[in-house]
C-alpha positions in Angstrom: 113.6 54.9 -69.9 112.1 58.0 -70.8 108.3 56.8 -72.0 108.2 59.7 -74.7 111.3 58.3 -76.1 111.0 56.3 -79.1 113.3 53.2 -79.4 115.6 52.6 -82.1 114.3 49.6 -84.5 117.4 47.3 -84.0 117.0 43.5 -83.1 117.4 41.8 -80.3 120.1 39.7 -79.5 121.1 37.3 -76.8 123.4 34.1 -76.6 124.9 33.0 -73.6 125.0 34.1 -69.9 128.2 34.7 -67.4 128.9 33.2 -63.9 131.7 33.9 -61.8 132.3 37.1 -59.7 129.4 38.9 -61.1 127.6 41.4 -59.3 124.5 40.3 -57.1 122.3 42.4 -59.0 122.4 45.0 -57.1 123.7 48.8 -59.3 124.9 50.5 -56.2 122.2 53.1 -56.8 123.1 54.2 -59.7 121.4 54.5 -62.6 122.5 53.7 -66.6 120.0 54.9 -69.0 119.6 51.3 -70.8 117.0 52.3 -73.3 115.3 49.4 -74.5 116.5 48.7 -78.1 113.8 46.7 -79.6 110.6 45.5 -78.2 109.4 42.0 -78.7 107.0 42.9 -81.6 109.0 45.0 -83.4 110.1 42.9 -86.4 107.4 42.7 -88.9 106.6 39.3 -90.4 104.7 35.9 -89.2 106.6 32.9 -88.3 104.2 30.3 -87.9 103.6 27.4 -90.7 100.1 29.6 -91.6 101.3 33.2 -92.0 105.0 31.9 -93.1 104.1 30.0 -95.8 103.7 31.6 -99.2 100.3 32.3 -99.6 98.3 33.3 -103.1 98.1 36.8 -104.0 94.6 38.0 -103.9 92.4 39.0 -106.9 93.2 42.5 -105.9 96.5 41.7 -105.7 96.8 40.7 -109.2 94.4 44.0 -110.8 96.9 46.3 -108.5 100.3 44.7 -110.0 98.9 44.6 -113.8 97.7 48.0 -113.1 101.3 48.7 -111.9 102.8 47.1 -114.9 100.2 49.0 -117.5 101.8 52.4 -116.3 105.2 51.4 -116.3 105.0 50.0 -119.9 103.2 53.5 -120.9 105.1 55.6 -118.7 108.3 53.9 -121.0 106.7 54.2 -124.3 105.6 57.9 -123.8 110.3 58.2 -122.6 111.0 56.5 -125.6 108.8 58.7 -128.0 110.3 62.0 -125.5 113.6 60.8 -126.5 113.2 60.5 -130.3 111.4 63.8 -130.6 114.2 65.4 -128.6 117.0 64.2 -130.3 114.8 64.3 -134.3 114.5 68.1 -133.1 116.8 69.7 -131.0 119.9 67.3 -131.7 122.0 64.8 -130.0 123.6 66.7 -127.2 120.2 67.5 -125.9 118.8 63.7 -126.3 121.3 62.3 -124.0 120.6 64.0 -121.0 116.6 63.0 -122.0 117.5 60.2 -122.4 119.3 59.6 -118.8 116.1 61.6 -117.0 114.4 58.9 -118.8 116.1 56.0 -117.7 116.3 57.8 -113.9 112.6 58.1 -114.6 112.5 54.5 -115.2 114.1 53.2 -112.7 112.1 54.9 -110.4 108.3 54.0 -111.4 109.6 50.5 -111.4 110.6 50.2 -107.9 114.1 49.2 -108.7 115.7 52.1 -107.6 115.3 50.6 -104.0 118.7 48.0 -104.7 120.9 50.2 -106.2 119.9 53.1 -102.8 120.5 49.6 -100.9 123.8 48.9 -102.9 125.5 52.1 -102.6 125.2 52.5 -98.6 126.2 49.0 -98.1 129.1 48.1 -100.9 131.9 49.9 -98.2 131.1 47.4 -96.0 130.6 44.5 -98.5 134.0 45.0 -100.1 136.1 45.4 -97.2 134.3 41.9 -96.0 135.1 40.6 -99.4 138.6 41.4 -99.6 139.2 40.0 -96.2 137.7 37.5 -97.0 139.8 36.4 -99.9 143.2 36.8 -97.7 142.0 34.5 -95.1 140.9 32.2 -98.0 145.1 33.0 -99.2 146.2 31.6 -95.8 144.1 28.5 -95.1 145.0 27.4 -98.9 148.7 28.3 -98.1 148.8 26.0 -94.6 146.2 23.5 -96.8 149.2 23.3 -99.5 152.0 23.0 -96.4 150.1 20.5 -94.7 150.7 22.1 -91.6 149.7 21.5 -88.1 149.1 23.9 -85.1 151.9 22.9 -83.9 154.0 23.4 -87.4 152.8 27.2 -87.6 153.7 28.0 -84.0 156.9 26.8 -84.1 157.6 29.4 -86.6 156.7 31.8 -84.5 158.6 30.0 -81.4 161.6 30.4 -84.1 161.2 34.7 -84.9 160.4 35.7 -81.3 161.4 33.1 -78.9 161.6 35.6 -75.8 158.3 37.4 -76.8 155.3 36.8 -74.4 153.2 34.2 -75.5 150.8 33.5 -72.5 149.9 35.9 -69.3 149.0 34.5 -66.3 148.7 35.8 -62.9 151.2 38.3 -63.7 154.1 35.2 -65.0 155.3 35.3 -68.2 155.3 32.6 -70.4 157.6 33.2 -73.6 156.8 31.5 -76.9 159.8 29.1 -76.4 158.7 28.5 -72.6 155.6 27.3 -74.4 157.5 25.3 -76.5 159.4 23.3 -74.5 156.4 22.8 -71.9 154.8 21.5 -74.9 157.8 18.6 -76.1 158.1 17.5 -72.6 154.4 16.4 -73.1 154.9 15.1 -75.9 158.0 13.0 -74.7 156.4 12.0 -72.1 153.3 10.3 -73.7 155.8 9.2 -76.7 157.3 7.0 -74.1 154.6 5.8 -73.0 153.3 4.7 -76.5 150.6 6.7 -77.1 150.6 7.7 -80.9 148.4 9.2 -83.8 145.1 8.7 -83.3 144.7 7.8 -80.0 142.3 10.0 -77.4 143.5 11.6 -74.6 141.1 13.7 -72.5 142.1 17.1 -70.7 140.5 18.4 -67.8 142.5 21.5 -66.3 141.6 24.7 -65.1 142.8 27.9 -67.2 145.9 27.8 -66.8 149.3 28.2 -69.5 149.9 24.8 -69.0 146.3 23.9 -70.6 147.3 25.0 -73.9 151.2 23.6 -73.4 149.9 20.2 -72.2 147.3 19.6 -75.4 149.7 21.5 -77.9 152.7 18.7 -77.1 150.1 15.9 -77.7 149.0 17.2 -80.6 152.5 16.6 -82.2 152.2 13.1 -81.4 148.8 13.8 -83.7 146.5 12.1 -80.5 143.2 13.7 -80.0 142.2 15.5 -77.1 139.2 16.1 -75.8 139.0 19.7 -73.8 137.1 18.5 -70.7 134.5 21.4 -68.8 136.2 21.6 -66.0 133.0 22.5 -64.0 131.1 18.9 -64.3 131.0 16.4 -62.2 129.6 12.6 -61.3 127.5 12.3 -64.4 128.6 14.6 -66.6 131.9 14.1 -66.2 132.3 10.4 -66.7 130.1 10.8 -69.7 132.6 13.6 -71.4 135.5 10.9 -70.5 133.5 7.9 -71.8 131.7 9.3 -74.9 135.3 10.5 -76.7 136.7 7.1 -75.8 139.8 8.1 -74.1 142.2 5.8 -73.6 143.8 8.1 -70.9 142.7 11.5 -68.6 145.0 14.2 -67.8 143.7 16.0 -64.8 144.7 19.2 -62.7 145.8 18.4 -58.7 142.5 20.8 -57.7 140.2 18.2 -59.7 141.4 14.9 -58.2 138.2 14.9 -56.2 136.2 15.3 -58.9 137.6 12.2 -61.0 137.8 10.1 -57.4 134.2 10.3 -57.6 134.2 8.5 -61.1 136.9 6.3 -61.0 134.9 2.8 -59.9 132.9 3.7 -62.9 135.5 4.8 -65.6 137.0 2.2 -67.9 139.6 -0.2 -66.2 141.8 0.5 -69.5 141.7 4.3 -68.5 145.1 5.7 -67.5 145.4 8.5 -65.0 147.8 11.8 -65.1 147.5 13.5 -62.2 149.6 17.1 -63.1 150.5 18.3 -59.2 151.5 21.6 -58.8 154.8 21.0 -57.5 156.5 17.3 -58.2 156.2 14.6 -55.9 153.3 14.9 -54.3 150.4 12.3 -53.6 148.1 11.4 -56.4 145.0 8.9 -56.9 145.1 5.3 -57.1 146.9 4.4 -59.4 147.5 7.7 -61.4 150.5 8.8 -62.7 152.4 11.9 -61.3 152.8 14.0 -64.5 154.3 16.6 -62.6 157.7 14.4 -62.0 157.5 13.1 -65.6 157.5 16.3 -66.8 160.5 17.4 -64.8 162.4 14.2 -66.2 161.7 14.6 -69.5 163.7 16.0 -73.3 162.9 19.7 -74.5 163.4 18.8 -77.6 160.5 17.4 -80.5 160.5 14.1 -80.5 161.2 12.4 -84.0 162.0 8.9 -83.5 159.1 6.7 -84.4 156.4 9.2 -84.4 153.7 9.2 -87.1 153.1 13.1 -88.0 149.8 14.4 -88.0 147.9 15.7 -91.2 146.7 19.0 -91.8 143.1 17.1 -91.9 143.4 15.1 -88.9 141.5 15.6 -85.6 142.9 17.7 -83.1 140.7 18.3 -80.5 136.7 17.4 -79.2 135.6 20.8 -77.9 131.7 19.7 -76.2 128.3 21.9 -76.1 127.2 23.9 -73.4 124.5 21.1 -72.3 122.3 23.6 -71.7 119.9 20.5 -72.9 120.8 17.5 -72.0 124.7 15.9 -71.9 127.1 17.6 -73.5 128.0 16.9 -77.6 132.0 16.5 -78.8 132.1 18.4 -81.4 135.5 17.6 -83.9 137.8 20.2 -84.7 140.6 19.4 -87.3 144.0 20.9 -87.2 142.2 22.8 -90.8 139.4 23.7 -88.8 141.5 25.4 -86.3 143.1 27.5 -88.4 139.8 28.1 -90.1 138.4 29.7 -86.7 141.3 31.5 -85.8 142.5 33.0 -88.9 138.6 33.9 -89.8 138.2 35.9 -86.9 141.5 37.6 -86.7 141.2 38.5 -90.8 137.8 39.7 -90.4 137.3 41.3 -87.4 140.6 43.6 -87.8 143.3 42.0 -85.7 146.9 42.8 -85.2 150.0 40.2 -84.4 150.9 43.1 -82.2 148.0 42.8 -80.2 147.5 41.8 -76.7 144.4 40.3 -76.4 142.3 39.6 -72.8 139.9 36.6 -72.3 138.9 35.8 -69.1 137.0 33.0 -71.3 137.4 29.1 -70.5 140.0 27.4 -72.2 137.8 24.2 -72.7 135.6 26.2 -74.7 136.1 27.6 -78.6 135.8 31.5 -77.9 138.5 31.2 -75.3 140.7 28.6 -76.1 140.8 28.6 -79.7 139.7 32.5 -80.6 141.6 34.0 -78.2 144.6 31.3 -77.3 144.7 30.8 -81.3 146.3 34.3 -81.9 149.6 33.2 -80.0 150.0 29.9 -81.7 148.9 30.8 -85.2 149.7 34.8 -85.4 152.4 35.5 -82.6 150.2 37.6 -80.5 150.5 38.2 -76.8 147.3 36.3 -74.6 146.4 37.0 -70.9 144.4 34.3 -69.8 142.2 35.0 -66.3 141.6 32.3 -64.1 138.0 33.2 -64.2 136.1 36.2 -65.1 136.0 38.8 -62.8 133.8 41.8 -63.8 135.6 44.3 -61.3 138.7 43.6 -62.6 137.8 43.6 -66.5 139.3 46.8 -67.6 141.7 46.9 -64.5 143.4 44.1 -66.1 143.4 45.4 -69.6 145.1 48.1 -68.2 147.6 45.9 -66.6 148.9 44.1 -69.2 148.6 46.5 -71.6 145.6 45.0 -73.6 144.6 46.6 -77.2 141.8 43.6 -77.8 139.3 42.7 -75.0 137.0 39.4 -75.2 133.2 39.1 -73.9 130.8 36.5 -74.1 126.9 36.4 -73.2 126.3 38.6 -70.2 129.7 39.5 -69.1 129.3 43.1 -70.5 125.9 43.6 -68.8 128.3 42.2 -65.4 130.7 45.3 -66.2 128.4 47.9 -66.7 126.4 47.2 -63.4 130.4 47.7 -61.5 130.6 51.1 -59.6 132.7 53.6 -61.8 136.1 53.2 -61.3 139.5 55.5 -62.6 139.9 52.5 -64.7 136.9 52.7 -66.9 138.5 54.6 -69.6 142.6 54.3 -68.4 143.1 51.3 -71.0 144.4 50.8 -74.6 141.8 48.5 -75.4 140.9 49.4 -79.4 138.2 46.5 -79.7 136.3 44.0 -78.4 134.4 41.1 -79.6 132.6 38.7 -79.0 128.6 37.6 -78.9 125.7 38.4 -76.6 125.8 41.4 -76.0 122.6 43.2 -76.1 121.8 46.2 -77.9 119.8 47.5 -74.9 123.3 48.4 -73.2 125.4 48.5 -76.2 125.8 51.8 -76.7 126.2 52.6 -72.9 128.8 50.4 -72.8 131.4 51.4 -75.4 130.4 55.1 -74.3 131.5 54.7 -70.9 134.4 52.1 -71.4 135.4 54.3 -74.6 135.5 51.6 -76.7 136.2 52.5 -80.3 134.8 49.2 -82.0 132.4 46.2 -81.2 133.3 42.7 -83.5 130.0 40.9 -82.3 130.6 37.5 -84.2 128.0 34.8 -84.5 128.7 31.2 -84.7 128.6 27.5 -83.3 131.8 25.6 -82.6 130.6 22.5 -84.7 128.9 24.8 -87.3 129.6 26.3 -90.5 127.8 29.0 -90.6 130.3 32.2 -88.9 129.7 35.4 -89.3 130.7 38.8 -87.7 130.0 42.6 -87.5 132.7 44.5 -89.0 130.9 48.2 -89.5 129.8 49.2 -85.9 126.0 48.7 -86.2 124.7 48.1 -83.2 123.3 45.3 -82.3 124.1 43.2 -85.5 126.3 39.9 -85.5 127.3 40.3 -88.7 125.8 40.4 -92.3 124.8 38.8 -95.6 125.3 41.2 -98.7 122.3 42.4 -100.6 124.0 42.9 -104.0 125.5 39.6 -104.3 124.4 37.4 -101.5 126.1 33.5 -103.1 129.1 34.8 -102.2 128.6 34.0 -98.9 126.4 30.6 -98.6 124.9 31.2 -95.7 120.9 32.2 -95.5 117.7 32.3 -93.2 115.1 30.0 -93.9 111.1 30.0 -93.1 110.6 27.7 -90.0 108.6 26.7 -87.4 110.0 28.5 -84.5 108.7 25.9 -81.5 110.4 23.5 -83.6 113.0 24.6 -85.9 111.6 22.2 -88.9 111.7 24.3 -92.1 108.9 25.0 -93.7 108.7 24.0 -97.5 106.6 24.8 -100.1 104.4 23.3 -102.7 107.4 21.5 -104.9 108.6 20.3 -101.0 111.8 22.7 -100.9 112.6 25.2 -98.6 111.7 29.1 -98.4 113.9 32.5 -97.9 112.8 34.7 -95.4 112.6 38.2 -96.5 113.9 41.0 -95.2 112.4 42.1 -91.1 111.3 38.3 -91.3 112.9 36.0 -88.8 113.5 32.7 -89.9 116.4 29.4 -88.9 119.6 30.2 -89.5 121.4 28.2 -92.1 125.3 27.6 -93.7 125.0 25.4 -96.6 127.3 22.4 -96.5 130.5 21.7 -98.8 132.2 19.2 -97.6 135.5 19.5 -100.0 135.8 23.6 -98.4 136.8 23.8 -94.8 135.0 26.6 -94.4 131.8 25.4 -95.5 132.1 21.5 -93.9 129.9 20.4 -91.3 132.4 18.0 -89.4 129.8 17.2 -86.9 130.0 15.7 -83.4 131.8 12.3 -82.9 128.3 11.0 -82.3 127.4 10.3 -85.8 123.5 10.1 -84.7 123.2 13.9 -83.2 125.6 14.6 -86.3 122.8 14.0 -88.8 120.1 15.6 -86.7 121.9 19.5 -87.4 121.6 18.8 -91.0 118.5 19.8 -93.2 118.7 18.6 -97.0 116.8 19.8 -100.2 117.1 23.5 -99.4 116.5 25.5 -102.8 117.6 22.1 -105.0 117.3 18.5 -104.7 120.2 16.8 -103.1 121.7 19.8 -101.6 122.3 20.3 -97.9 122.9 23.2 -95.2 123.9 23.1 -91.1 120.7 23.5 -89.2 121.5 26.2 -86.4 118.7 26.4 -84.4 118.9 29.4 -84.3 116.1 32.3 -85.2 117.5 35.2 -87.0 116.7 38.3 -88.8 118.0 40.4 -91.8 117.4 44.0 -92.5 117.0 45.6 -95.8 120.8 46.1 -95.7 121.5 43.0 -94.9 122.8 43.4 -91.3 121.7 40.2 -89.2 120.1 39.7 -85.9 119.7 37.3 -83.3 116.7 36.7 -81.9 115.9 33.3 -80.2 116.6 29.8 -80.1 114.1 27.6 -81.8 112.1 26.1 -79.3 113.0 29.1 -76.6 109.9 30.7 -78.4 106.5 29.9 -77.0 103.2 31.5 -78.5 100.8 33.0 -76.0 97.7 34.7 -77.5 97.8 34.0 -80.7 101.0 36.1 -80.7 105.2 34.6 -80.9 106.9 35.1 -77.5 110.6 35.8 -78.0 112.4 34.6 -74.4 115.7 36.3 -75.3 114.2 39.6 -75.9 111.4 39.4 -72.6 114.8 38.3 -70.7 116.4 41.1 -71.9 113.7 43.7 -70.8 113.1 41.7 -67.1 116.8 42.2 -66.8 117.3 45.7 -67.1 114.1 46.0 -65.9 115.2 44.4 -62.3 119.1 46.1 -61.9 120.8 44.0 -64.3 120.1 40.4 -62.7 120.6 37.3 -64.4 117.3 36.1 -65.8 115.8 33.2 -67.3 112.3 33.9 -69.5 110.6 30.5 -70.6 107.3 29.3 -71.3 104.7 27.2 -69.1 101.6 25.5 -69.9 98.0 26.5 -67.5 95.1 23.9 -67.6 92.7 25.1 -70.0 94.3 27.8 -72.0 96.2 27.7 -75.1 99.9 28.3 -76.2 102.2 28.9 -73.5 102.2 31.5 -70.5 105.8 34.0 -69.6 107.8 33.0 -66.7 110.3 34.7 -65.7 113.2 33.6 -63.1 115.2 36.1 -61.9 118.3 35.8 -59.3 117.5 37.6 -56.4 119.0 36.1 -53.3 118.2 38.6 -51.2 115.0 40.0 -52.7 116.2 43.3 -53.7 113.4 43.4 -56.9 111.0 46.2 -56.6 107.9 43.9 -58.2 105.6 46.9 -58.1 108.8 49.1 -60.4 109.2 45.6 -62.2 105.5 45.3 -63.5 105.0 48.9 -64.2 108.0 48.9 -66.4 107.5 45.9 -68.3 103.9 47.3 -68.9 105.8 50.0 -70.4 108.4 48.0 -72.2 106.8 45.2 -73.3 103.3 44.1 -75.4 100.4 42.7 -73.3 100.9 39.2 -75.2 105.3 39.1 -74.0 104.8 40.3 -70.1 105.7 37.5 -67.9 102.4 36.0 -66.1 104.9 34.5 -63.6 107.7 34.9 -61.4 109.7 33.2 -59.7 112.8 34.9 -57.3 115.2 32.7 -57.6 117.9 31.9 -54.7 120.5 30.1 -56.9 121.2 30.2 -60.5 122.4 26.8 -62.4 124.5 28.0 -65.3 126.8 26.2 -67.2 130.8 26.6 -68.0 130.1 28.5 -71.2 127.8 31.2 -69.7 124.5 29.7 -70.1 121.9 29.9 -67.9 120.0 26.5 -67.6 116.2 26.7 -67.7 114.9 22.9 -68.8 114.5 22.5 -65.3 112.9 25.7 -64.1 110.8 24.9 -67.1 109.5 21.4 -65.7 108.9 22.4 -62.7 106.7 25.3 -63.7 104.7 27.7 -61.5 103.8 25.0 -58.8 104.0 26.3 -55.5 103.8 22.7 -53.8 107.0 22.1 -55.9 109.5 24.9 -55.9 110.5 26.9 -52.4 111.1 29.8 -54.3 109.3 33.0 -54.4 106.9 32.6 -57.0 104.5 35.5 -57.7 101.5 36.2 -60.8 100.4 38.7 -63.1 96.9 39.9 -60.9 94.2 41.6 -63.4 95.5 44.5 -61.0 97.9 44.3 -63.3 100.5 43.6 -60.5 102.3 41.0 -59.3 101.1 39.0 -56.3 102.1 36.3 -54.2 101.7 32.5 -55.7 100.1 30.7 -52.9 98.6 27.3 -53.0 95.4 28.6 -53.0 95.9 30.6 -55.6 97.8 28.0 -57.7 94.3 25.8 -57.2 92.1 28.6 -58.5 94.0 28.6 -61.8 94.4 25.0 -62.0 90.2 25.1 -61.9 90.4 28.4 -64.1 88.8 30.5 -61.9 91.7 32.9 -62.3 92.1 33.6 -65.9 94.5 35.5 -68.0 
């Protein structure tokens, strides 16, 4: 970056992270101009309890606002007394123009003018939100009123376009009545076997068509499945199984090692499908070769005997990231499907004649429900990736034809650091969305993939609060309108941002932030709207512990995010951390997500993980940075000079650590809990670790060194 360029004021933002055939880190010497977007001090406003918390107006406050008010009431009088002498004198058609340049004159002395500026640049974009809005409200009534399933709305689909492609894989087509009747031998299958509404029956496959076949044919049974991270093991794993309370596991031939290592310790009632590639081959134990059954079994819906599921019933546990601790099942109805799907497709500007790309997890809700959700509810062509591959992004957009791409955390950063290729620009993609992706590289981005439009959404999959960026602006997941914000009940709240609690005020309520001021992240709760319920996680306990009550009135209640945003004066939102991600260090809020951002780009592009550590007898917490560099390819003398540049004093990283490995999990996100634990300790951690010298370079860590700050004979 230029240093006599000025950055744009735009907000950070940051969720999520990418693994899979990424590139080392390493930009094949060349060079993107990735102009930092924001810098960590750049929004105005305090967000500790002290500064955030409504304070009283000094006395000069007060004399400055009467004195305000005096020459606004005389400045009106003297209009008024204009007016009647211009009309009393020179007639009517004179004293109506006065008497508009009065009003105009008004208006402005009073400060007012400032909303209706705000109003007219931002209605375009409120309106259209609105009236998209109110169709997708028309279709989740209409499905509501039908009580229809998933599985009741694809199937009219599977009736107009039978021989259309419903899922791409690996170059196979799989037609929308291929999908069907994959998805009735399922259901025959486990009909026979006597497993009906209500009953759990876990899925753990790899992306693959049959993933969404498999749990769409048990869903017409109306049993419950719980989409299963392929990625975890031992632990994990048997917890994911054990915590829905399956009464049966359907797993993929390449994971039977991975459930052989839990099966002493899974339930002895648990029953085993083992789904082989080909029929007849060996399975575990005693597992059942679902493969054969499949083979054996009707094409046609089972009706006999089976209880139909409710447009209100469960469909599917879809679990966190566990970037913090085990993972959470959150509950998706069939309702709440269609509420995802259909709000994302109606707002973000999709087609049924799209072909969308995600090279997203299936397990997860951007991949398998976003993205897989505009087949079964909307007729749309999917091409679903094994895993993501950033080479081969665009190349397979232009492959199958794609018109709608999907990203998630860091896979755009991924892209961008891949050599130029003829296929940068030689697609028909029109849009993609997604969220995370950072306005430091937005704009190089769409400019060298010519992408017309960005949809950066924000949202959590057992959340209520949903929200996406339908005008373009960079850098913004989506907005809440200035002009008449209850329209959408979502808002951002005054908080503590090491530990998310809202801060109230003196009649013990909550606060709104104002505009530039970050605050938590809220969607208020309404439990009889399925857009605004907060169906929680089938663990009733963590449930209660994302909900926040007596907001702005007694009794009322919201979904706590967690999340620290922002709002401009035009209403445009921002992310910009996770509460408890932000650590304060010299008296100042550090922001992880936008230091991470800046170490990032600052080292080629490499994953990075910013977090705060604690050193013996100083305050607040000190940067640390962990960046993957297996090979140590980072220029720490070009790193610290350009953070100097790039970042405040308070927000430079006093540590880092090159990292070897990177533990991420299956939803792109990087895992720092235990790079935070184990600190900057040398004794501890076999990685590179390095420090901030009052050079104002970074040094080698030793154990010596280490000692001298743990006596504090090295300060900073």
């Amino acid at each position: 970056m230029n240093n006599n360029e000025t950055k744009p004021s735009i907000i950070d933002i940051e969720k999520g992270r990418v693994e899979n055939d990424h590139p080392s880190g390493v930009n094949n010497g060349k060079q993107y101009n990735i102009s930092a977007a924001v810098s960590p001090n750049a929004v105005p406003g305090a967000t500790t309890s002290e500064s955030a918390s409504a304070s009283p107006r000094s006395t000069s406050e007060r004399i400055s606002r009467v004195f305000l008010y005096v020459i606004q009431f005389v400045g009106f009088g003297c209009s008024v007394a204009g007016i009647v002498l211009v009309w009393y004198y020179m007639g009517w058609e004179f004293g109506l123009p006065a008497l508009l340049i009065a009003l105009l004159a008004v208006l402005i002395a009073s400060g007012k003018w400032r909303w209706f500026y705000i109003a007219a640049v931002t209605i375009p974009r409120d309106v259209t939100a609105l009236a998209r809005y109110v169709k997708l409200l028309t279709l989740v009534k209409k499905y509501n009123r039908q009580n229809a399933t998933i599985a009741d709305i694809f199937a009219e689909y599977v009736a107009k376009q039978p021989e259309k492609a419903c899922l791409i894989y690996e170059g196979r087509e799989w037609t929308f009545k291929e999908v069907s009747d994959y998805s009735n031998r399922v259901a025959n299958v486990f009909h026979t076997h006597g497993y009906k509404r209500g009953d759990v029956v876990g899925l753990l496959l790899e992306n693959r068509p049959e993933f969404v076949a498999t749990w769409l044919g048990l869903s017409k049974l109306g049993i419950i499945i719980p989409l299963i991270n392929h990625n975890l093991r031992k632990n994990a794993l048997l917890h994911s199984v054990t915590v829905a309370k399956c009464s049966a596991l359907i797993f993929g031939e390449s994971l039977r090692d991975a459930v052989s290592e839990i099966a002493e310790s899974l339930p002895s009632s648990l029953a085993l499908y083992q789904l082989n590639d080909a029929v007849q081959q060996a399975v575990i134990g005693n597992a059942k070769d679902l493969a054969t059954l499949l083979q054996n079994a009707s094409k046609e819906q089972p009706t006999a005997n089976v209880m139909k599921p409710d447009h209100h019933d469960q469909l599917l546990y879809i679990y966190t990231s566990g970037t913090t601790g085990l993972p959470k099942a959150a509950v998706i109805t069939h309702s709440r499907f269609v509420f995802i799907t259909a709000a994302i497709h109606m707002v973000a500007g999709f087609r049924n004649d799209d072909i969308f790309y995600t090279p997203l997890p299936l397990y997860h809700t951007a991949g398998g429900m976003m993205s897989v959700g505009q087949a079964l509810l909307f007729g749309a062509t999917v091409v679903i990736r094994k895993k993501f591959s950033a080479s081969q992004y665009f190349a397979d957009c232009q492959k199958y034809n794609c018109t709608v791409g999907q990203y998630i955390g860091e896979m755009c950063r991924y892209i961008l650091a891949t050599p130029d290729s003829p296929t940068d620009k030689a697609h028909k993609v029109r849009l993609i969305f997604g969220n995370g992706l950072r306005p430091q590289i937005w704009p190089q981005f769409v400019g060298r993939f010519n992408i017309p439009r960005v949809a950066e959404f924000y949202g959590a999959t057992e959340g209520n609060a949903n929200i996406v960026n339908i005008d373009n602006t960079v850098g913004a997941i989506g907005f809440v309108s200035r002009i008449i914000p209850q329209v959408y009940p979502i808002s951002i709240i005054r908080a503590d941002p090491a530990t998310g609690e809202p801060i109230r005020g003196k009649n013990g309520l909550c606060q709104l932030c104002e505009p530039n001021e970050p605050g938590v992240f809220i969607g208020k709760i309404l439990p009889n709207n399925p857009s605004r319920a907060f169906l929680g996680y089938v663990d009733k306990g963590a449930s209660e512990k994302k909900i926040v009550r007596d907001i702005f009135k007694k009794g009322d209640a919201a979904f706590l995010s967690g999340d620290l945003l922002v709002a401009d004066e035009r209403g445009n939102l921002f992310f910009k951390d996770r509460t408890g991600d932000t650590f304060r260090w010299k008296g100042e809020n550090v922001s992880t997500s936008e230091v991470e951002a800046e170490v990032s780009n600052a080292s080629g592009y490499r994953d990075t993980v910013v977090y705060g550590v604690e050193i013996p007898h100083m305050e607040g917490r000190a940067g640390m940075a962990a960046v993957l560099d297996p090979d140590r390819q980072v220029d720490l003398v070009k790193l610290a000079q350009t953070l100097k540049e790039t970042l405040p004093s308070y927000a430079r990283p006093m540590f880092v650590r090159l990292l070897t490995k990177v533990d991420m999990t299956g939803t792109f996100k990087l895992k720092k809990l235990d790079l935070q634990k184990e600190g900057f300790d040398p004794n501890v951690i076999e990685d590179a670790l390095f420090y901030l010298s009052p050079k104002g370079s970074y040094e080698s860590l030793t154990k010596e060194i280490f000692d001298q700050i743990n006596r504090g004979e090295i300060r900073f």
